[in-house]
C-alpha positions as CSV (number, residue, x, y, z in Angstrom):
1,X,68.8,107.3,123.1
2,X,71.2,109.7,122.0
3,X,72.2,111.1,125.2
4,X,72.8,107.3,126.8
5,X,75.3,106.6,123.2
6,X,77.3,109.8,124.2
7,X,77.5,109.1,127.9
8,X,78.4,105.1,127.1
9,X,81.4,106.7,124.9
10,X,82.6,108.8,127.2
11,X,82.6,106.9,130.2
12,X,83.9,104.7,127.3
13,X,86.8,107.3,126.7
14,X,87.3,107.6,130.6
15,X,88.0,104.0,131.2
16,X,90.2,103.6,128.0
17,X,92.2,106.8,129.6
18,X,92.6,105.4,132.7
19,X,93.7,101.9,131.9
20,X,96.5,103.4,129.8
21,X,98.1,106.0,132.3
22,X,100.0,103.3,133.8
23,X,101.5,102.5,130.7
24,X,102.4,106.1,129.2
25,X,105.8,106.1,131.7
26,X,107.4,103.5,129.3
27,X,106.2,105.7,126.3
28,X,104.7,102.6,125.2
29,X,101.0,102.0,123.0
30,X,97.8,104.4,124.1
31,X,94.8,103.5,122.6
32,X,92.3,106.2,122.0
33,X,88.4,105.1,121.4
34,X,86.3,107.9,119.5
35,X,82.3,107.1,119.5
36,X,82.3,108.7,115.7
37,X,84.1,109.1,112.6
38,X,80.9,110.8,110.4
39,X,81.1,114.0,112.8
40,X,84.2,116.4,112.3
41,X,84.5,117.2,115.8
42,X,85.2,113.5,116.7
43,X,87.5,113.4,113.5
44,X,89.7,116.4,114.4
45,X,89.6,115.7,118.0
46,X,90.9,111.8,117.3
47,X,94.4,113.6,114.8
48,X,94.7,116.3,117.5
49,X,95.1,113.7,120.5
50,X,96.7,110.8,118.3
51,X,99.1,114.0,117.1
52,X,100.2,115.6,120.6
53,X,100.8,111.5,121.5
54,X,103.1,110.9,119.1
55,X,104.9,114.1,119.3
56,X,105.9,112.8,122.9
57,X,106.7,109.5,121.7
58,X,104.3,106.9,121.9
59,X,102.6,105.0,119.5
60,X,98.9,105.8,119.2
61,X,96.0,103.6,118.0
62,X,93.0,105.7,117.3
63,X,89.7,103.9,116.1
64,X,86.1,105.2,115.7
65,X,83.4,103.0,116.8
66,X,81.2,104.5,114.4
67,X,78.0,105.4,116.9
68,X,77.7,101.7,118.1
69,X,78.1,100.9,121.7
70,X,79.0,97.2,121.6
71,X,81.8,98.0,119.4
72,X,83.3,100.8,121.3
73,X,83.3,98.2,124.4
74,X,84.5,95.5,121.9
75,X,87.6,97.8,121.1
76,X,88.0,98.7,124.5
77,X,88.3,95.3,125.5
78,X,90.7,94.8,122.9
79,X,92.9,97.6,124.2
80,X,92.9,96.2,127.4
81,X,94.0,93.0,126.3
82,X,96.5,94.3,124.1
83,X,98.2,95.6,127.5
């Protein structure tokens, strides 16, 4: 069950990159989806990306779906709609 959580988050994370790309040429809003806030990988991974965003100029929304799948997809959703 484990292994299906991590591949859902980062085909999760895959998806969320891709719909984005289009709009990091107007330095605009990235959203970037992390499966977990209780591991410190996830934690420091989530600052270092949200970090080297924002020091080329876009504003970064970085949320932690806290190990729950339906969440993650909720937020990604979300994301998308936000444009």
């Amino acid at each position: 069950m484990k292994i299906i959580k991590t591949l859902a988050a980062v085909a999760a994370l895959g998806v969320a990159a891709m719909t984005y790309s289009a709009h990091a040429a107007d330095k605009g809003l990235i959203g970037v989806l992390m499966p977990t806030k209780t591991s410190q990988r996830w934690i420091n991974d989530g600052d270092a990306v949200k970090s080297q965003l924002e020091k080329l100029g876009y504003t970064v929304d970085l949320q932690y779906a806290q190990d729950d799948i339906p969440n993650q997809l909720s937020q990604l959703e979300n994301e998308i709609t936000k444009g």
